[in-house]
C-alpha positions as CSV (number, residue, x, y, z in Angstrom):
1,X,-26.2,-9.1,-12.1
2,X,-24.7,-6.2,-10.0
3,X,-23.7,-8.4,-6.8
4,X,-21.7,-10.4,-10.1
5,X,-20.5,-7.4,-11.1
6,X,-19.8,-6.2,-6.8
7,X,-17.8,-9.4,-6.5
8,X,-15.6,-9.2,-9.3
9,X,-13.9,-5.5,-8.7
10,X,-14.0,-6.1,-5.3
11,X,-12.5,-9.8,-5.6
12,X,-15.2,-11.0,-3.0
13,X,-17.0,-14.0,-3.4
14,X,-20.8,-13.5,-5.2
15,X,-22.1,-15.0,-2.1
16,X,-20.7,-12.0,0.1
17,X,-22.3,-10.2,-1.8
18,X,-25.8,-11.4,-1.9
19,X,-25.7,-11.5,1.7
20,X,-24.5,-7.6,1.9
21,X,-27.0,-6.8,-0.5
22,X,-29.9,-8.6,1.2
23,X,-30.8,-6.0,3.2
24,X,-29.9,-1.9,3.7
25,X,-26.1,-1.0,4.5
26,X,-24.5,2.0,4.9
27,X,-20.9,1.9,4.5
28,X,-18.4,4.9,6.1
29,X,-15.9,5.8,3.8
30,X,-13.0,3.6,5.3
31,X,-15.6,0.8,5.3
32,X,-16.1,1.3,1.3
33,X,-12.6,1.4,1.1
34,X,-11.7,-1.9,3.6
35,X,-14.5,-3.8,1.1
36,X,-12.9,-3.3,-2.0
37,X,-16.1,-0.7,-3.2
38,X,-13.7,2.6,-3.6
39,X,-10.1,3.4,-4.0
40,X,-9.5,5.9,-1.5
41,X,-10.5,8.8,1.2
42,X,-9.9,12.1,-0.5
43,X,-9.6,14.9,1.9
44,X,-11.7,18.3,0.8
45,X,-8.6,20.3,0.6
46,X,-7.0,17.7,-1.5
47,X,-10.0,17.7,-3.9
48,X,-10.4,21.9,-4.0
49,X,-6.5,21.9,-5.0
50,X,-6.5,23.7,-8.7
51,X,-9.8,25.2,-8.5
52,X,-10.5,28.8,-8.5
């Protein structure tokens, strides 16, 4: 069910995603971002803007 869900908001195929999902991956951030799996990098500055 989630590799159905992975494959849809990434626009991969479900078969990508079984196979990433097989075994234990670790993606860097720009990895994450290059699969479709998050939106963007945020810098630490960037997210601390506002606060305090």
């Amino acid at each position: 069910m989630i590799n159905k869900l992975l494959a849809f908001h990434t626009g991969k195929p479900k078969e990508e995603m079984d196979e990433l999902t097989s075994y234990d991956h670790y993606f860097s951030a720009k990895e994450a971002v290059k699969m479709g799996l998050a939106d963007g990098i945020r810098r630490f500055k960037e997210m601390m803007e506002g606060c305090a």
